[in-house]
C-alpha positions in Angstrom: -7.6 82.5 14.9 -7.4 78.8 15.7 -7.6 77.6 19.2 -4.9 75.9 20.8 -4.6 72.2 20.2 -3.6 69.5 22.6 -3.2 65.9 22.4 -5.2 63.5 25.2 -4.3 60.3 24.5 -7.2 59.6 27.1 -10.9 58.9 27.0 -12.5 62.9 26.4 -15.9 63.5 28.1 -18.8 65.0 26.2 -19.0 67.1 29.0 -18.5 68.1 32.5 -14.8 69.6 34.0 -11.5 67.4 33.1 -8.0 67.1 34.6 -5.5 68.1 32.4 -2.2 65.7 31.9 1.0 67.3 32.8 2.0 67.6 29.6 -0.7 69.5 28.4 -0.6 71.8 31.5 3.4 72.7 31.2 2.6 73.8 27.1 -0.6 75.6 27.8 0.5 77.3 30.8 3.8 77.8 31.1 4.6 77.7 27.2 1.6 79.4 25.5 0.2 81.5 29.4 -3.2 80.9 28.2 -5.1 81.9 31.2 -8.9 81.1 33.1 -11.6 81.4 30.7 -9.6 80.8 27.2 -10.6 78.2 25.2 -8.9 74.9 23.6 -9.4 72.1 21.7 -9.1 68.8 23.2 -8.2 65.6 20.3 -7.7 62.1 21.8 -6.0 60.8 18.8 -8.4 58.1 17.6 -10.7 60.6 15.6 -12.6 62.9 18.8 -12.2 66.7 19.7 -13.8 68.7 22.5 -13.9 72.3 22.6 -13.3 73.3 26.6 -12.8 76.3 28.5 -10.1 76.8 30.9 -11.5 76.3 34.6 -8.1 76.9 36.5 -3.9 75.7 36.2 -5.3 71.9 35.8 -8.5 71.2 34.4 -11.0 72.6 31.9 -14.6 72.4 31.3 -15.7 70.5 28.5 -18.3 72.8 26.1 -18.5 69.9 22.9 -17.6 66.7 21.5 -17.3 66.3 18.4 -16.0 63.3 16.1 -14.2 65.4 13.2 -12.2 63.5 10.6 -9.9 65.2 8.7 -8.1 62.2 7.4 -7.1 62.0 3.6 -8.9 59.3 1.7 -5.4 58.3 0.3 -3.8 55.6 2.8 -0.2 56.5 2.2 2.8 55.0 3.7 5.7 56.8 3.7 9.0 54.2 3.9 11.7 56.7 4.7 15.3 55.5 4.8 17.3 56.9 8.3 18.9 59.9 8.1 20.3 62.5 10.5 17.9 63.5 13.5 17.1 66.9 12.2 16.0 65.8 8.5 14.5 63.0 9.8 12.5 65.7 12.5 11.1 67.8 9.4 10.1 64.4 7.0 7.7 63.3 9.6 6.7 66.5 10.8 5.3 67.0 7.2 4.4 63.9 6.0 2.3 64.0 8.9 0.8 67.6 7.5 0.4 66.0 4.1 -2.1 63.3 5.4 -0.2 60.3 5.7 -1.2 57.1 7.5 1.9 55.6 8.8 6.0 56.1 8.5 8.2 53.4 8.5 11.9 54.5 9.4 14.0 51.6 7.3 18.0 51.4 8.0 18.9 51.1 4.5 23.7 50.2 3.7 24.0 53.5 2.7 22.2 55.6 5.6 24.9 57.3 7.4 23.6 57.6 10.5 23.8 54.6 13.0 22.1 54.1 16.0 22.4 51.6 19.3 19.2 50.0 20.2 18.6 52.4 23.5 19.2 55.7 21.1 17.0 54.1 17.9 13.7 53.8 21.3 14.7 57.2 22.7 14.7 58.8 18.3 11.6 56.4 17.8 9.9 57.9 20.9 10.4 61.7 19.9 9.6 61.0 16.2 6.1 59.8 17.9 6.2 63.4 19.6 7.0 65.2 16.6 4.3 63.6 15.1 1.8 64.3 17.8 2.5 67.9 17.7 1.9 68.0 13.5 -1.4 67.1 14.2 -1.9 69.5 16.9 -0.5 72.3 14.4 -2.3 70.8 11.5 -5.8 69.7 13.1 -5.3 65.7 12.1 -7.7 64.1 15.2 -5.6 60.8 14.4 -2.2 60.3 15.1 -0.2 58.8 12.5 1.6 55.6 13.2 5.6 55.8 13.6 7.1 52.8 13.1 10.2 51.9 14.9 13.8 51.2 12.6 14.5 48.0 11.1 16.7 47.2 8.1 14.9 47.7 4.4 15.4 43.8 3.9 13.7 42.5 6.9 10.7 45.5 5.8 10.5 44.3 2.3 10.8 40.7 3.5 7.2 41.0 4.5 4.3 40.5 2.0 1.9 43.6 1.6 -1.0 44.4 -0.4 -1.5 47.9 -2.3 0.5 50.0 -4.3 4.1 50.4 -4.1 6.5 52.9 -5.6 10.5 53.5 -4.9 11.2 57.0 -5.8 13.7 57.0 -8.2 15.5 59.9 -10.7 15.3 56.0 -13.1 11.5 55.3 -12.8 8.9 56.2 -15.0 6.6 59.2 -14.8 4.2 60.5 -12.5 2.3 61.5 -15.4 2.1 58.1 -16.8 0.8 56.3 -13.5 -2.5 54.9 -13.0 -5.3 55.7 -10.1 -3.1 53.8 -7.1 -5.5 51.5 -5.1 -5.6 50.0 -1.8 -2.7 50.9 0.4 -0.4 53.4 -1.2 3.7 52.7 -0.1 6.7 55.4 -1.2 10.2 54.4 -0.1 12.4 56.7 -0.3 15.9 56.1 -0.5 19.2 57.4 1.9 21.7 60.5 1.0 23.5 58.6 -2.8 20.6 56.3 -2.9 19.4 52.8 -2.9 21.7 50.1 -3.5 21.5 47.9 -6.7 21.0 44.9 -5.0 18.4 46.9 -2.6 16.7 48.3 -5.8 16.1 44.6 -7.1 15.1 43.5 -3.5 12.0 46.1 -3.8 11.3 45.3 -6.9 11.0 41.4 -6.5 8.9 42.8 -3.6 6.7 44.6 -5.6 7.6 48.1 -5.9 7.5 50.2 -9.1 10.6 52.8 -9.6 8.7 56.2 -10.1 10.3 59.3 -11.5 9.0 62.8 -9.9 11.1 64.7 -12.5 14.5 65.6 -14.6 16.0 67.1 -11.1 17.5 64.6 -8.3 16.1 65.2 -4.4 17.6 65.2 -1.4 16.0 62.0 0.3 14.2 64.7 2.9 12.5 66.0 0.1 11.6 63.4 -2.1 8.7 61.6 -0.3 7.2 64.9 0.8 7.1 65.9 -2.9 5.5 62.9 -3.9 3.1 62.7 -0.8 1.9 66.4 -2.7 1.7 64.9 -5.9 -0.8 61.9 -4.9 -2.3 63.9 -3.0 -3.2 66.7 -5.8 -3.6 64.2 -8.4 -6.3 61.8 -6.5 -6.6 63.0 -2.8 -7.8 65.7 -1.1 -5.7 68.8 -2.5 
């Protein structure tokens, strides 16, 4: 069985005993009651792990350091129009499973859901925690970047390198896509889709529409689906 995993966004020791943040000390304890003597794993986000033993309620003893990369060799992007809280929870949640490098939250005319500039830092903030605990789940030793909201225009209004696709039920097919170099971006449109005039604003940016089938998904599944199919087609699936 797996060992607990906890995030320490701090410089691990290769060995020697370590204070535990509270954060870490309220899951293991209070949430999972591991107890003196159990063991953990340790990842500080930027590519390290230690495997430790409990000493007492607060620290543990570090046993091994280890840098472990578990990264995909894909850098995918996942550009995911908002939607409601709880959708929004499960895209990142497994687009962070699925390997991904970053996701961009993009307030596109037709997202329903609207949100004040104190709610969109406090739903940026927990999307960063959701995120955290994928890769404690999923045994990612980097932490994805989450980037905070802003419109699809001012995101497309910036030039970027790589390959770009808009997921559309209008694009062409997977199965006739070339090897996708460099950076690899997926927007994914709101519940009823992109606008016209947002469609041609990504294409004049660069994006290609791409078809992942005769069925139409729900924007919640759509990136994840194609995350999976670049994934099995040229990553690490």
């Amino acid at each position: 069985m797996p060992l607990p995993r906890f995030h320490c966004p701090r410089d691990i020791p290769s060995s020697g005993p370590f204070a535990l943040d509270a954060d870490v000390r309220r899951h293991a304890f209070r949430v999972l009651r591991l107890t003196k003597g159990e063991e953990v794993v340790l990842f500080d986000g930027k590519g390290s792990e230690a495997r430790c033993r409990i000493m007492d309620d607060s620290s543990v003893e570090i046993l091994q350091k280890n840098f472990v990369d578990r990264e995909s060799k894909m850098s995918i992007n996942l550009v995911q129009s908002l939607v409601s809280t709880e959708k929004l929870d499960w895209v990142v949640q497994k687009a962070v499973e699925l390997g991904v490098k970053s996701v961009q939250i993009v307030e596109t005319k037709r997202s329903v859901v609207k949100l004040s500039r104190d709610r969109a830092k406090k739903r940026e903030a927990h999307w960063l925690s959701v995120a955290v605990s994928a890769c404690e789940q999923c045994g990612r030793n980097h932490v994805p970047e989450i980037f905070g909201i802003v419109s699809l225009a001012e995101w497309l209004s910036a030039r970027r390198q790589g390959s770009k696709y808009l997921l559309s039920p209008n694009g062409s097919s997977l199965k006739e896509l070339e090897h996708p170099s460099g950076e690899i971006f997926l927007l994914a449109g709101p519940e009823g889709g992109l606008t016209a005039e947002e469609e041609d604003l990504a294409s004049r940016a660069g994006f290609l529409a791409l078809s992942l089938g005769p069925r139409i998904l729900r924007t919640e599944t759509a990136g994840l689906a194609a995350i999976s199919a670049f994934q099995a087609l040229w990553g690490d699936f």
